[in-house]
VODREN-346944 format. One record per residue (C-alpha): residue number from 0; residue in three letters; x, y, z. Coordinates in nm, 4 decimals, padded with zeros to 6 digits. Layout:
<atom NUM,ala,<X,Y,Z>>
...
//
This chain:
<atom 0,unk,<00.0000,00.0000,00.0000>>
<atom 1,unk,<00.3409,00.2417,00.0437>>
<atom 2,unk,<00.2510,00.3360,-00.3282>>
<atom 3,unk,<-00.0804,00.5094,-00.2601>>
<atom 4,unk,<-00.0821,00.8567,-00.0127>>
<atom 5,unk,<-00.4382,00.8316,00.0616>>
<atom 6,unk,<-00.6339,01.1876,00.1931>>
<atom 7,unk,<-00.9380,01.0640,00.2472>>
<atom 8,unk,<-01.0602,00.7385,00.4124>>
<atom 9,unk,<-01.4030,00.6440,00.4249>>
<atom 10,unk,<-01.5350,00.3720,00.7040>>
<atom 11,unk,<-01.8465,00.1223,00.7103>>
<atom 12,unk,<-01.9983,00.0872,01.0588>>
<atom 13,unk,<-02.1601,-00.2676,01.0791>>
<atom 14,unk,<-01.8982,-00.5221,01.0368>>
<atom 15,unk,<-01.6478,-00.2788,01.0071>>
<atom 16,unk,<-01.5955,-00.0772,01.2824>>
<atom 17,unk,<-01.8531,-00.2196,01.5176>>
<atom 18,unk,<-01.9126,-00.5960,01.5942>>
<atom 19,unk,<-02.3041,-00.4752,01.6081>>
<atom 20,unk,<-02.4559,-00.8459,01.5380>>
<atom 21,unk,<-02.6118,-00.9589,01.9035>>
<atom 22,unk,<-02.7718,-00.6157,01.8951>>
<atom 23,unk,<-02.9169,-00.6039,01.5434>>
<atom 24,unk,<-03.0281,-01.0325,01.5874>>
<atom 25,unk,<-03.1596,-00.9370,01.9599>>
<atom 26,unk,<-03.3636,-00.6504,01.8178>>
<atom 27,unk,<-03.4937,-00.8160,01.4856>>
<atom 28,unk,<-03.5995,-01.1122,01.6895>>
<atom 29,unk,<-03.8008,-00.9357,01.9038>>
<atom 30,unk,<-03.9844,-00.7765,01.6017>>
<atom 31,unk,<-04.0652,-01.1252,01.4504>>
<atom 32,unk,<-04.1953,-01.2517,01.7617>>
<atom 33,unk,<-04.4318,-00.9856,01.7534>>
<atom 34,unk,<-04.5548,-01.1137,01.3998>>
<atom 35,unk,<-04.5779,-01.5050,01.4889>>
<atom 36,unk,<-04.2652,-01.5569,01.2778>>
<atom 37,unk,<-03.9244,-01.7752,01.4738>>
<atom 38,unk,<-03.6289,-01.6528,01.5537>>
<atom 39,unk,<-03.3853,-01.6270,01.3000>>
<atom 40,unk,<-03.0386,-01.6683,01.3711>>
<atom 41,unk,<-02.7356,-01.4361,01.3885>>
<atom 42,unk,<-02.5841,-01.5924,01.0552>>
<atom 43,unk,<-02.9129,-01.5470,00.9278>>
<atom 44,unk,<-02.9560,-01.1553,01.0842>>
<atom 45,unk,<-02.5350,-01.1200,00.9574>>
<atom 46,unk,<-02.6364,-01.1585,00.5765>>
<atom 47,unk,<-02.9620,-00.9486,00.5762>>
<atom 48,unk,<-02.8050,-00.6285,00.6833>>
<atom 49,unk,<-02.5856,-00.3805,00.4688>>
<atom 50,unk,<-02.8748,-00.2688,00.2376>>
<atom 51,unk,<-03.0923,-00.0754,00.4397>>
<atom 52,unk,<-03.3537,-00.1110,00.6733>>
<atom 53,unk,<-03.6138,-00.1522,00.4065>>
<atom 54,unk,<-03.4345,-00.4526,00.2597>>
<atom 55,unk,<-03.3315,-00.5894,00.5946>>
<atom 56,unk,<-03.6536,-00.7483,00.6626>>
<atom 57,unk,<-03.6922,-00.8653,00.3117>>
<atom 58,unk,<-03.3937,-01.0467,00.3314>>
<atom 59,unk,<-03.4596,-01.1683,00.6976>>
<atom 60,unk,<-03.7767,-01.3779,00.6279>>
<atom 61,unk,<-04.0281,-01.4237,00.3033>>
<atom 62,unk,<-04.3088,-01.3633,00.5620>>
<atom 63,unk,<-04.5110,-01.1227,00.4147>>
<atom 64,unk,<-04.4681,-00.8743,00.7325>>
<atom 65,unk,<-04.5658,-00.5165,00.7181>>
<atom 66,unk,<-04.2512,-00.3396,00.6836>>
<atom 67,unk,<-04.3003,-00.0048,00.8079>>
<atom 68,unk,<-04.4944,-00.1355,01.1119>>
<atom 69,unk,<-04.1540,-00.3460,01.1622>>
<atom 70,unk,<-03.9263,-00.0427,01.0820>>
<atom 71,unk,<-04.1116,00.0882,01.4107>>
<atom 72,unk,<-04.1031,-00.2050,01.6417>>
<atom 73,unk,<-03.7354,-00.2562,01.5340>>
<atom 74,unk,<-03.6534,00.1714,01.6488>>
<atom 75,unk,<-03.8279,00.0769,01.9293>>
<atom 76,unk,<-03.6077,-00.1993,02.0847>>
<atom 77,unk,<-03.3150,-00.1284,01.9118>>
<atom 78,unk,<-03.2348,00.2388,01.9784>>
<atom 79,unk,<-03.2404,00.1412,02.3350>>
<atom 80,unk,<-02.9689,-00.1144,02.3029>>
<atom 81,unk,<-02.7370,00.0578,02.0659>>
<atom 82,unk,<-02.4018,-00.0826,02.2552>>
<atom 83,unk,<-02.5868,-00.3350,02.5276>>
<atom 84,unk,<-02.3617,-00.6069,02.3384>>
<atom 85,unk,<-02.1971,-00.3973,02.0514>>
<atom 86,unk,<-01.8607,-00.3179,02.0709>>
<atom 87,unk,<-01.6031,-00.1795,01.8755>>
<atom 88,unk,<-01.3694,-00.4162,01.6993>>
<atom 89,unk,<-01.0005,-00.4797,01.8483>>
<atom 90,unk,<-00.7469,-00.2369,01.7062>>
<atom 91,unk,<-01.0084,-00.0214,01.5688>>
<atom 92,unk,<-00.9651,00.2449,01.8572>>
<atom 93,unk,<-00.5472,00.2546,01.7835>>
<atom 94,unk,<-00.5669,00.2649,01.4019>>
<atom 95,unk,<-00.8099,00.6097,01.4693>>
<atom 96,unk,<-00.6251,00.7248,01.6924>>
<atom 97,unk,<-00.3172,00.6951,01.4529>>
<atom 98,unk,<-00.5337,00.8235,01.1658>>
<atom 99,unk,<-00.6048,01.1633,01.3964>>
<atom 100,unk,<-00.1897,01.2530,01.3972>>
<atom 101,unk,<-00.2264,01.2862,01.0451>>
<atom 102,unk,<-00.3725,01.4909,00.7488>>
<atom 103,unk,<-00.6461,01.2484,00.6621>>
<atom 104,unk,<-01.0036,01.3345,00.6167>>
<atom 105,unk,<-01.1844,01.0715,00.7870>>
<atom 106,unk,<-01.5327,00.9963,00.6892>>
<atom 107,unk,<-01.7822,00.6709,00.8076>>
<atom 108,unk,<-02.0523,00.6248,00.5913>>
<atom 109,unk,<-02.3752,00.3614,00.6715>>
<atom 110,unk,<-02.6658,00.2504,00.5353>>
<atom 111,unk,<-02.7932,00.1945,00.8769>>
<atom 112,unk,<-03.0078,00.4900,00.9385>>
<atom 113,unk,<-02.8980,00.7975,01.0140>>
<atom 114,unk,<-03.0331,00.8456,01.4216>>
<atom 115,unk,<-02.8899,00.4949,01.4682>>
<atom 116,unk,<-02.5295,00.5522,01.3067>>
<atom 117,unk,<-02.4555,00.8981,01.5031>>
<atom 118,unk,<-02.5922,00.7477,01.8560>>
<atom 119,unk,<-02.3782,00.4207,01.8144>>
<atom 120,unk,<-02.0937,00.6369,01.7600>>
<atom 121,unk,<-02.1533,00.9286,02.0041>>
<atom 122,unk,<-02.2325,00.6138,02.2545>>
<atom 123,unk,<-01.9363,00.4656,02.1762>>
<atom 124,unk,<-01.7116,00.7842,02.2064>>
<atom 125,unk,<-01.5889,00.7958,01.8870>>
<atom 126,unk,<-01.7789,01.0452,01.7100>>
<atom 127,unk,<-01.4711,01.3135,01.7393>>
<atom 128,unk,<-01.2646,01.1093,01.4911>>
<atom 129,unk,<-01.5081,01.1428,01.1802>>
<atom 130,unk,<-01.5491,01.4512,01.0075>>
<atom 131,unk,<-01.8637,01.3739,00.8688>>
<atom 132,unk,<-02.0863,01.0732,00.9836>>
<atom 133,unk,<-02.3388,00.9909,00.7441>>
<atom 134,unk,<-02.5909,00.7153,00.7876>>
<atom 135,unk,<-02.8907,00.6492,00.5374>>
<atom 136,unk,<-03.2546,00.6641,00.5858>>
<atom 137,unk,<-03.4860,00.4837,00.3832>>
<atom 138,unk,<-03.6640,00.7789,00.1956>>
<atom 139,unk,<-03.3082,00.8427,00.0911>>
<atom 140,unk,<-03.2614,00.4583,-00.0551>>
<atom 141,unk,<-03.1722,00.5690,-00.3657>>
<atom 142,unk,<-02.8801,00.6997,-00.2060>>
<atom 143,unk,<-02.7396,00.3907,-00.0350>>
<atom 144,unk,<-02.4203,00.2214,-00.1521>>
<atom 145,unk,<-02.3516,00.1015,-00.3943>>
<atom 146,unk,<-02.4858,00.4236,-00.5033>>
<atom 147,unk,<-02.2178,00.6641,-00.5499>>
<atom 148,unk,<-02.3666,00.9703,-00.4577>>
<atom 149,unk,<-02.2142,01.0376,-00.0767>>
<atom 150,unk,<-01.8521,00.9710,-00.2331>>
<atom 151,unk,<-01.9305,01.1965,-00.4749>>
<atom 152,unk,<-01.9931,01.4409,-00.2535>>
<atom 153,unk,<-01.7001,01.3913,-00.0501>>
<atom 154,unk,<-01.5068,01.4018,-00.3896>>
<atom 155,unk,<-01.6256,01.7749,-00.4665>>
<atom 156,unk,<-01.5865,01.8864,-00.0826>>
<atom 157,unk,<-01.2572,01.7521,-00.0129>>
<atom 158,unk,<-01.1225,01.8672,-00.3720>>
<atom 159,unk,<-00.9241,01.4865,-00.4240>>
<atom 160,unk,<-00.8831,01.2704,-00.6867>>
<atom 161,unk,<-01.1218,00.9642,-00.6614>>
<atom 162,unk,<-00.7557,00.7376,-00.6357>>
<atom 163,unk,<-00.7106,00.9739,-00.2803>>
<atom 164,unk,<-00.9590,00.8078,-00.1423>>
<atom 165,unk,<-00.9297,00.4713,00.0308>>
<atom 166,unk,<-01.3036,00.2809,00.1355>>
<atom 167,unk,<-01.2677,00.0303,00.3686>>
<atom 168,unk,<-01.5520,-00.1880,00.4469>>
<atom 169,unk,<-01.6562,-00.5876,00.5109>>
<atom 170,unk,<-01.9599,-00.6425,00.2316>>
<atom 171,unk,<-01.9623,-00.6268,-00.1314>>
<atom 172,unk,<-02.1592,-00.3176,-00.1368>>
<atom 173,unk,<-01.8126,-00.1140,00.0257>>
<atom 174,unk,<-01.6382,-00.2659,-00.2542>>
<atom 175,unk,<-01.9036,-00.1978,-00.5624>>
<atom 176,unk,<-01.9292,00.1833,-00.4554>>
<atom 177,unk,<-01.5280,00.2389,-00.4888>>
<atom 178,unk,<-01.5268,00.0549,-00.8306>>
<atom 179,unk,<-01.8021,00.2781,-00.9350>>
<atom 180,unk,<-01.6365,00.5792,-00.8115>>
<atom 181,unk,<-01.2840,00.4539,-00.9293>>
<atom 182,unk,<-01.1302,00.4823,-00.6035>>
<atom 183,unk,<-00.9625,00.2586,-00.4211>>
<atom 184,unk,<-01.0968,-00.0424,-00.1872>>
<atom 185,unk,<-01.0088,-00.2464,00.1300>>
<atom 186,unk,<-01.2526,-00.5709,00.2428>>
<atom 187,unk,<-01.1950,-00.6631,00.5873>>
<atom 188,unk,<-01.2390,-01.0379,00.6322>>
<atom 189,unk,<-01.3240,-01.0195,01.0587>>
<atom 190,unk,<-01.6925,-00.8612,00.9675>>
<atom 191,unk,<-02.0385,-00.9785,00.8441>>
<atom 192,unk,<-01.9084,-01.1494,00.5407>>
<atom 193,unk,<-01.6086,-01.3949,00.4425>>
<atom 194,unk,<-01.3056,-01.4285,00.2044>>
<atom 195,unk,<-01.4749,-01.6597,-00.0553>>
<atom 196,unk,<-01.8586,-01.3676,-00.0439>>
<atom 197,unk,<-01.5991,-01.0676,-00.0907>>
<atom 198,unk,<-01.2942,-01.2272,-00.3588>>
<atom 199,unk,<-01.5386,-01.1978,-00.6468>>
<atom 200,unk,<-01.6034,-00.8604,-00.6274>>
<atom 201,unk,<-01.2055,-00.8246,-00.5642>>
<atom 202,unk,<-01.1154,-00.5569,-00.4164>>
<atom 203,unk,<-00.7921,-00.3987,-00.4276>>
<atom 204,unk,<-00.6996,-00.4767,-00.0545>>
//
């Protein structure tokens, strides 16, 4: 990586930065129970989420569930237990606290919703590294990754290249959103998905 002088980096929160999974399956399950439907487990709850609250419970069960009356239950139980079992992942806290002593623009970017992203982080104590934290409701879904538009913006604001930019996430839709904005990518392999989900998409780290 010695040949790339990155000024912006941008973060994913689930997976990435957070081991958020007990949480998110805790919360989800509740929701179901409230519909007659079993509890689904956390490798089940690990591959519905990443696209959006809308799509999590699509992907979660093919019960026909009324999603925005789920979207409600789930803010209900969940934004009380942000961090009951959600913590941040080891080394996370020294690699920001390395990326602070230097020039980098650091960004996290979600398509968990917005109230959920900035509590986690502000909960977490975090929230001073980021200079923007952006997390994406679902009347904005046309704007979740792998939808370039919030790298765009960053693009224009922080007057870089696309190739200054690193994106480091642990799903396919981190990887997808640098390809489409040509800049560059790193999967981590300790998150919600593997080595053999993310190689196809391959990423350049």
């Amino acid at each position: 990586m010695t040949k790339y002088k990155f000024k912006v980096i941008i973060f994913d929160l689930d997976g990435t930065l957070v081991d958020t999974l007990d949480d998110i399956a805790d919360s989800a399950n509740k929701v179901l129970k409230e519909f007659n439907i079993s509890k689904k487990s956390k490798e089940k709850v690990k591959y519905a989420v990443g696209s959006g609250v809308d799509n999590f419970f699509k992907n979660l069960t093919t019960e026909n569930i009324p999603i925005e009356k789920a979207k409600s239950l789930f803010k209900k139980y969940y934004i009380k237990n942000l961090v009951k079992k959600s913590k941040l992942y080891p080394g996370v806290l020294k690699v920001l606290d390395e990326l602070e002593k230097t020039k980098i623009s650091i960004y996290l970017i979600s398509n968990k919703p917005h109230i959920y992203t900035v509590k986690l982080m502000k909960l977490l104590k975090v929230e001073k590294y980021f200079k923007k934290i952006i997390g994406i409701n679902s009347e904005d879904k046309e704007k979740l990754k792998p939808s370039p538009y919030h790298i765009n913006e960053i693009i224009k604001k922080e007057k870089v290249r696309p190739k200054d930019i690193l994106i480091v996430g642990d799903s396919n839709t981190d990887i997808l959103v640098a390809k489409r904005c040509k800049t560059v990518s790193c999967a981590v392999l300790y998150g919600f998905r593997t080595y053999n989900d993310l190689k196809k998409y391959k990423p350049d780290f």
